[in-house]
VEXDREN-2710 file (C-alpha; in Angstrom, 1 decimal):
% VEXDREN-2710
k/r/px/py/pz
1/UNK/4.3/40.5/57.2
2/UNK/4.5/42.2/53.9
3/UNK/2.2/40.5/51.2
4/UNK/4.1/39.0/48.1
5/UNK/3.3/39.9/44.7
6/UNK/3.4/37.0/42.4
7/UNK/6.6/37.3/40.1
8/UNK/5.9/37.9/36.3
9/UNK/7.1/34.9/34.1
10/UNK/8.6/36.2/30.8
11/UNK/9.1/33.7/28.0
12/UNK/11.2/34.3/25.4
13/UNK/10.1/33.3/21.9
14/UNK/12.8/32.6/19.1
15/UNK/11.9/32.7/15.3
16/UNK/13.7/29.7/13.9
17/UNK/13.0/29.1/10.2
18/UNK/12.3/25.2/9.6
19/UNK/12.7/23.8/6.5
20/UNK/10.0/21.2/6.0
21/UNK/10.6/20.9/2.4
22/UNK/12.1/17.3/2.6
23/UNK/13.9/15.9/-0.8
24/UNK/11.8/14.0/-2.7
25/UNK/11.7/12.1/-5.7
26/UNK/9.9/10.9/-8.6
27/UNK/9.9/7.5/-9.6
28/UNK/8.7/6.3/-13.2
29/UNK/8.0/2.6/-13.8
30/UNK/8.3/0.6/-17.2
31/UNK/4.9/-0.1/-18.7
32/UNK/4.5/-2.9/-22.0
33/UNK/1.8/0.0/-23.8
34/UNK/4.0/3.0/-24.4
35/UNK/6.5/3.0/-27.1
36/UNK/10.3/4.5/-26.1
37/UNK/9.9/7.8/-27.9
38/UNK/6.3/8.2/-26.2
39/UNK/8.0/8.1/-22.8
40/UNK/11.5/9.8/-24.1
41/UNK/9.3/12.7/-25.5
42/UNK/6.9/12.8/-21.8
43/UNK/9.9/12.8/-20.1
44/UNK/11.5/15.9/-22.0
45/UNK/8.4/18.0/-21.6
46/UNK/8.4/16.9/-17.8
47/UNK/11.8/17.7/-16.9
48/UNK/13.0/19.9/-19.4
49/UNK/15.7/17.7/-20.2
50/UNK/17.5/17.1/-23.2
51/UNK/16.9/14.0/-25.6
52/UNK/19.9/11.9/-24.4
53/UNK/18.9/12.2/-20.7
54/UNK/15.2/11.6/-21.2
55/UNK/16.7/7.9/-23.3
56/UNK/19.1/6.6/-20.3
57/UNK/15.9/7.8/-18.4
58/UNK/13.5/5.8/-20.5
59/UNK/16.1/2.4/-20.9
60/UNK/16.7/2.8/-17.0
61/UNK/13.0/2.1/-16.7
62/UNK/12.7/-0.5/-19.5
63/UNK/15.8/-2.6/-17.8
64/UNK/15.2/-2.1/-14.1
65/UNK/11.8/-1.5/-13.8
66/UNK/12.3/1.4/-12.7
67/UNK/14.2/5.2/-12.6
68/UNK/14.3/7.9/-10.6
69/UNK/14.0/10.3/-12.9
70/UNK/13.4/13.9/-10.7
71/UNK/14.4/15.6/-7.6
72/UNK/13.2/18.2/-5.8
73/UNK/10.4/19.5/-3.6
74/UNK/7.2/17.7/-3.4
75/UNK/5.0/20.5/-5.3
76/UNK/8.0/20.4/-7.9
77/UNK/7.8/16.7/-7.7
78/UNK/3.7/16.6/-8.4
79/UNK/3.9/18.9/-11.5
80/UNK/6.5/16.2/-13.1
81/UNK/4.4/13.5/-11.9
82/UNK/1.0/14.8/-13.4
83/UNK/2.9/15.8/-16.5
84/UNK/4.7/12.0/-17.0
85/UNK/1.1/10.7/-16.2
86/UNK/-1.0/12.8/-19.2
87/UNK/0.0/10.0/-21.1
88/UNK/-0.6/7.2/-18.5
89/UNK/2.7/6.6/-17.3
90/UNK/2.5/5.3/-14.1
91/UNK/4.7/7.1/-11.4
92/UNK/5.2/7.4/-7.7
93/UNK/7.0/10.2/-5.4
94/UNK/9.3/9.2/-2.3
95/UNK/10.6/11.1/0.5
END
């Protein structure tokens, strides 16, 4: 009987890219301490946006509680966060 050599088990490995950068979003709520053009102004420096923006922005917030006022990848998302909060604004990002 002739002996049998184990056979050799190849696997075959793909490189798939995954993209774990999920959307995610900053949210800004309305506060009764800062004044509109304290939170118009933050928001401007934050998102590089332009005065009329950062206002519907700002009222958004005032009316609803609330805005979402950025989109983009969470590191982009914590660098408008900290910037909105220099000046105490309170925020929170979402996936």
């Amino acid at each position: 009987m002739a002996e049998q050599k184990p056979q050799e088990i190849t696997e075959i490995q793909k490189d798939e890219e995954v993209n774990i950068q999920q959307p995610f979003k900053v949210v800004l709520f309305n506060d009764d301490f800062h004044s509109f053009d304290e939170v118009i102004n933050q928001i401007i420096k934050a998102i590089k946006c332009g005065f009329e923006a950062a206002r519907d922005f700002a009222f958004e917030a005032h009316v609803k509680g609330k805005a979402i006022v950025f989109n983009g990848t969470l590191n982009e998302c914590l660098k408008v966060s900290s910037i909105l909060e220099e000046i105490e604004l309170h925020t929170q990002i979402l996936s």
